[in-house]
N, C-alpha and C positions, 0 to 999 in steps of 0.2 A: 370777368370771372370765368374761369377755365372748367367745361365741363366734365362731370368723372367720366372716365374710358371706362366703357363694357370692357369686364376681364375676360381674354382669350382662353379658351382650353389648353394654350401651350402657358399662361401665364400658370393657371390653376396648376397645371401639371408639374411644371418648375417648383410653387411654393410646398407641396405634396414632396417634392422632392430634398426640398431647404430641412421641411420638417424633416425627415430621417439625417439627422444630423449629427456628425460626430458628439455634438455634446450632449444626443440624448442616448446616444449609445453607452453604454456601462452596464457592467454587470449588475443582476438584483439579490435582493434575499429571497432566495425560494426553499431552505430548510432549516427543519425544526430539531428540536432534542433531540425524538426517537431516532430522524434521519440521519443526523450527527452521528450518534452514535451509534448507528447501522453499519454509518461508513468506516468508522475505524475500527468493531467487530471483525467486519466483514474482510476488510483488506487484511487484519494480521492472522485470523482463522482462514488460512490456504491449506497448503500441503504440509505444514512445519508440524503439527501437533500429529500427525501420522507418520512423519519422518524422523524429526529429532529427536523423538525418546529415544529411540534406537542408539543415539550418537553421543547422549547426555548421559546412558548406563554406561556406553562400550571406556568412555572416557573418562567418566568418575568412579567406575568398578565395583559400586555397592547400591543397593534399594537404596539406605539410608541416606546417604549421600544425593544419590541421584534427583531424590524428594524434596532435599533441602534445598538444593540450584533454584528448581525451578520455584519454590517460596521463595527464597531471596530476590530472584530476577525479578521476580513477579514484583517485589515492593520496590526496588530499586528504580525497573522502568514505568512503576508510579509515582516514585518520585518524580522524575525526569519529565513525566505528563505534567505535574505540578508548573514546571518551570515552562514549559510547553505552553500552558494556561494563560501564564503571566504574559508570552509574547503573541499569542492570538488576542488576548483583550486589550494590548497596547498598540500594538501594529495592524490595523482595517484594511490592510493589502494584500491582496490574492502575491501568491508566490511562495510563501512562507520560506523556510531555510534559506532562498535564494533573498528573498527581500531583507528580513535578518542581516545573512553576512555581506551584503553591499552594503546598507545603511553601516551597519559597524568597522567593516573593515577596507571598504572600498571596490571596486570591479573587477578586480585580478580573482581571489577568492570567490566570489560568486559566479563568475563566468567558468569557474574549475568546478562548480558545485553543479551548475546546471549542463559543462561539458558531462559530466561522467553519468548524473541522476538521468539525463532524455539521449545521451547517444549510445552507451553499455547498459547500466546500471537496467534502468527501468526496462529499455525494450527484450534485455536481456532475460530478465527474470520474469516478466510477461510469455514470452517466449517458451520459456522451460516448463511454466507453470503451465500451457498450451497443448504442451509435448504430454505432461504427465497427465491431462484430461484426457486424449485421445488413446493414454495406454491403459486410463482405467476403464473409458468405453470399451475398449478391443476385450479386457477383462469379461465384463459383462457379457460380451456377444462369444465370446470364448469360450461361454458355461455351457453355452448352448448350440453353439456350432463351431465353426473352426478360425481360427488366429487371422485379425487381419493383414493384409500386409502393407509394410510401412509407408508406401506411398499415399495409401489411403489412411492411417494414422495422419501423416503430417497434412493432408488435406483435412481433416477435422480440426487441427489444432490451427489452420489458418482459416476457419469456417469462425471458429470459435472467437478468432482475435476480431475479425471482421464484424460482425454482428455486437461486439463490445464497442468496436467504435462507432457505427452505426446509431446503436441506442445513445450514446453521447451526445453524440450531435442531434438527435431529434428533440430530446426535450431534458430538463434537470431533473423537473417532476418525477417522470417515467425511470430514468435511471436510479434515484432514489429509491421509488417505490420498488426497483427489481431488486436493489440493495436489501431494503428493510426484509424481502422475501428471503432471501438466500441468506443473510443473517439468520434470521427466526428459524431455519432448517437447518445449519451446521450445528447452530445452538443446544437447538431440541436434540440431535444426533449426540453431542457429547455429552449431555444432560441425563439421556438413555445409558450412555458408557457407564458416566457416574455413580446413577443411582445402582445399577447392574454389579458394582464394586460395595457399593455399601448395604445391599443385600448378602451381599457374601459375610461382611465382617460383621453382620448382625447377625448370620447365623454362624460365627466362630469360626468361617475361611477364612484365614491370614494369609494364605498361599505364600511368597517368597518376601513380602512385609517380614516376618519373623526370621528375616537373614543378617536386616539391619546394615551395618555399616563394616560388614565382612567382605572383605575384599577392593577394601578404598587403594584409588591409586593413588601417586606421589602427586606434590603440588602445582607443580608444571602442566601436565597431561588435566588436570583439572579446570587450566585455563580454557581446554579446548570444548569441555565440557558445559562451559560459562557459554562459548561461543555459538555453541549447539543450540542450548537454549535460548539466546540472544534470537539466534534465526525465528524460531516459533513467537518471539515476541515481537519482532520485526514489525512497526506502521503501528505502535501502539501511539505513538506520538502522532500520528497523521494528520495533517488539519491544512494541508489544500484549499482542502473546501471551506475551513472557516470562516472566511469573508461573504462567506452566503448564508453563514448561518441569519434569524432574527433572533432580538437579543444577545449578542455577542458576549455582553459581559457576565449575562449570568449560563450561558448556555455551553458555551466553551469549558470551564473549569466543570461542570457538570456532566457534559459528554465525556471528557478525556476520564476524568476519576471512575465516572461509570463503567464506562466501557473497560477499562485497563483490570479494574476490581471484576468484572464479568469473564473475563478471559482467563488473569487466572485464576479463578476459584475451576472453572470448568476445567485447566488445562491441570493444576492438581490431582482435582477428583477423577481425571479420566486415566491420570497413571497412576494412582492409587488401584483405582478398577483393572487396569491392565495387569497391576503386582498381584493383585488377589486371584485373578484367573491365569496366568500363565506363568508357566515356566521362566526365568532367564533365556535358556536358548528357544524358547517359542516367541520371546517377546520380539529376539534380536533377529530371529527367521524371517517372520510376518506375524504382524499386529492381527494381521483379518482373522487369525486364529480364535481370536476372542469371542467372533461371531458367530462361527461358527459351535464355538462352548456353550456361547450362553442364549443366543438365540436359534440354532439349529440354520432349519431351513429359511427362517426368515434375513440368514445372515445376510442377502442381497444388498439389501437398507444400508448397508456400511457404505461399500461403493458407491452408492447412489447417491449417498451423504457427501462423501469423498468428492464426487463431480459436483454438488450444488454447493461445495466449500470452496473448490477451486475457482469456479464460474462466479461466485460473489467476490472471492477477493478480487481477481483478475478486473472485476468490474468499478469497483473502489480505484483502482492503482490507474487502470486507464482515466476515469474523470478525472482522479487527482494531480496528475502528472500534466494533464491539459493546459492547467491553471500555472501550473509555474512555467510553464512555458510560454504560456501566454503573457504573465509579468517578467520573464525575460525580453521577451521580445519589444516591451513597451520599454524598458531599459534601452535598447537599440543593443545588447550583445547576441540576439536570437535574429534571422531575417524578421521584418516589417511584418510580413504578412501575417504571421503567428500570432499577432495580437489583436488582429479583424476580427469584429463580433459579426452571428447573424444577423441579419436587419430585423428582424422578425422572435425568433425565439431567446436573442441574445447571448449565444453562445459561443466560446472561442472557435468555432467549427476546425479551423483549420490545426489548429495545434492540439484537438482534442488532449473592568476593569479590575485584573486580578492580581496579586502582587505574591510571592513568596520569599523567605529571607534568604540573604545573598549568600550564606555557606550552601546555600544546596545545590544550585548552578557550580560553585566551585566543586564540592563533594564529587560531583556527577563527573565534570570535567577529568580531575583527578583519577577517579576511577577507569572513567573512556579512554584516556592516553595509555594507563597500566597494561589495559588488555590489548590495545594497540601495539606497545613494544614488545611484550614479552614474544610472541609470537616470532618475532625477527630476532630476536636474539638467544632465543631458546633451543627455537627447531625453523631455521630459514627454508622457507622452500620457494623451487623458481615460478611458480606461481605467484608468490607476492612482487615480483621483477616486474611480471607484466602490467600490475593494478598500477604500480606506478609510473609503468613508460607509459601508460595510456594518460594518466594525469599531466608527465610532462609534455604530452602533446596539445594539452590546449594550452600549455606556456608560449607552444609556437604558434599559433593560432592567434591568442589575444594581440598582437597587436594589429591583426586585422581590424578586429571590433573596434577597440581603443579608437583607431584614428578613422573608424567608417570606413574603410575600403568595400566601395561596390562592384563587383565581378560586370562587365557591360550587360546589358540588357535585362539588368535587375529591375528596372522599373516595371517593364514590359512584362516579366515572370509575376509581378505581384497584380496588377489588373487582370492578367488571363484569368488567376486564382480569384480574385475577388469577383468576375463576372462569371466563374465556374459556379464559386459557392456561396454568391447571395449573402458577400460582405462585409466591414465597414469600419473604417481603424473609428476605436474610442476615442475619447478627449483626453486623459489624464490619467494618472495614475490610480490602481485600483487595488 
């Protein structure tokens, strides 16, 4: 009989090792309702509902009008959550849009979803929203001394992206809870607009409400108006993160309705508030005017709103965007590495059951393609050339992916990274 070998400290240290093992690597559920729907609050209350009014009067031409877009959009991209609902409770895979259209339609479309949403789309609009933080600080510091100047603007606004990724990668927890924060503050800030409007009309100020639908443009230029508000509605569908939610089936269709139903009752009541206090051409000058009307000196509190709106969505869009990168990457159309969890906090570090009936998905569709062509065929501008040369270039691109072509010394690039940043491809799809 063979006796047992005393285990070595190199054997201990090897099984310590076995254990961190790709197949206990995957993502977990670490949020709830409120967080859910913090996150998709948070991501589509950025800059749009201080910007787009502006762009949904100038191109619908009447109060009346302008009131009615944004109710309609408002149920329509409730709708849309609806059908949203139905593929987060079906489909248990971080990526969302991107897992979607590969499962459906195969890797060409999906690899053009995820070329444009992480290489233009998202870092792009991160980027702007970055730009507009550091000109509402300069704002701020402006009241009080003198203009900054722009080098030091763009050094805030990449302060600002930085510390977004940063809080990503440290914990889910943490960046939730800064979510739920900045939520609960742009909230309350348009909540304030709100009630500040319907104090008016309770005592008999109708301000430019009593203009009505004087001055409607034609149908065409209306479309752009749709588009306007489309932007402020922007990430109501967001669900990234749904694969972490717990309880997926009942949490999901609960967060999206919620949330979608939160946003616009606020984004409503807040141009309803704007009509009652300002002029037309005060509205279409600056909004901050309002702050100045109705709260004086405390008007500060806008801007300040203004940056904890920005700095939550921005916050939202970076975790979110993480994730579908991250299931690109386990796809093999993103590099390898993009899909490494931390060993430790399980995080992509590196890439920082519900049903509705099937006319509403078509409804939706229908409608998405209308406001898609009119544009190009109504009023072409060369701006739409570039969205699409940019799309045709990951046609030239995919057959990279497609057949795995690896540039040399790719192996070598993804160990650096994985001994940089402490971490560790998953097992399987998530």
């Amino acid at each position: 009989m063979e006796e047992p070998t005393q285990e070595t400290d190199d054997d201990q240290r090897r099984k310590s090792e076995e254990n961190v093992s790709s197949d206990l690597l995957h993502l977990k559920r670490r949020i709830g309702l409120v967080g859910a729907a913090s996150f998709v609050i948070g991501v589509v209350i950025g800059s749009g509902i201080f910007v787009s009014p502006k762009n949904v009067l100038v191109y619908s031409g009447s109060i009346g009008l302008c009131l009615t877009i944004w109710v309609v959009v408002g149920l329509f991209v409730l709708i849309i959550s609806l059908v949203y609902a139905e593929l987060g409770t079906a489909f248990h895979h971080s990526g969302a849009d991107y897992i979607y259209i590969k499962d459906a339609f195969g890797g060409l479309p999906a690899f053009l979803v995820v070329w444009v949403q992480a290489i233009l789309q998202n870092p792009a609009s991160r980027t702007l929203k970055a730009l507009v933080f550091a000109d509402y600080v300069d704002s701020l510091v402006s009241s009080t001394s003198c203009n900054l100047p722009r080098s030091i603007k763009i050094m805030i606004a990449v302060i600002e992206l930085m510390s977004l990724a940063i809080t990503s990668m440290i914990s889910v927890r943490l960046t939730t809870n800064i979510q739920v924060f900045f939520t609960a503050t742009k909230t309350v800030a348009l909540i304030i607009i709100g009630v500040g409007g319907i104090v008016k009309l309770a005592q008999g100020s109708f301000g430019e409400l009593k203009t009505g639908f004087e001055g409607t443009n034609e149908q065409f230029t209306v479309v752009l108006a749709v588009y306007s508000c489309f932007y402020a509605y922007d990430g109501c569908s967001s669900h990234c993160i749904f694969h972490l939610l717990f309880h997926p089936g009942r949490n999901i269709p609960l967060a999206l309705v919620l949330s979608t139903f939160v946003i616009m009752t606020v984004y409503v009541l807040a141009n309803v508030s704007y009509f009652t206090v300002l002029t037309k051409q005060e509205f279409l000058t600056s909004w901050t005017t309002w702050g100045q009307k109705m709260i004086g000196s405390a008007s500060i509190i806008i801007p300040i709103s203004v940056l904890c709106s920005i700095h939550g969505s921005n916050n939202g869009t970076t975790f979110g965007i993480s994730r579908v990168m991250f299931a690109a990457s386990r796809e093999g159309q993103l590099p390898e590495v993009m899909s490494y969890l931390h060993v430790k906090s399980l995080i992509p570090t590196f890439s920082i059951a519900f049903s509705v009936p099937l006319f509403i998905p078509v409804i939706c569709i229908i409608i998405l393609l209308f406001l898609l062509i009119v544009p190009f065929v109504h009023k072409p501008q060369t701006e739409f050339l570039y969205a699409v040369a940019f799309i045709g270039a990951g046609l030239i691109l995919y057959p990279l992916v497609y057949f795995q072509i690896k540039i040399p010394g790719y192996n070598h690039v993804t160990v650096f990274f994985q001994l940089l940043m402490n971490i560790a491809p998953p097992a399987k799809r998530e």
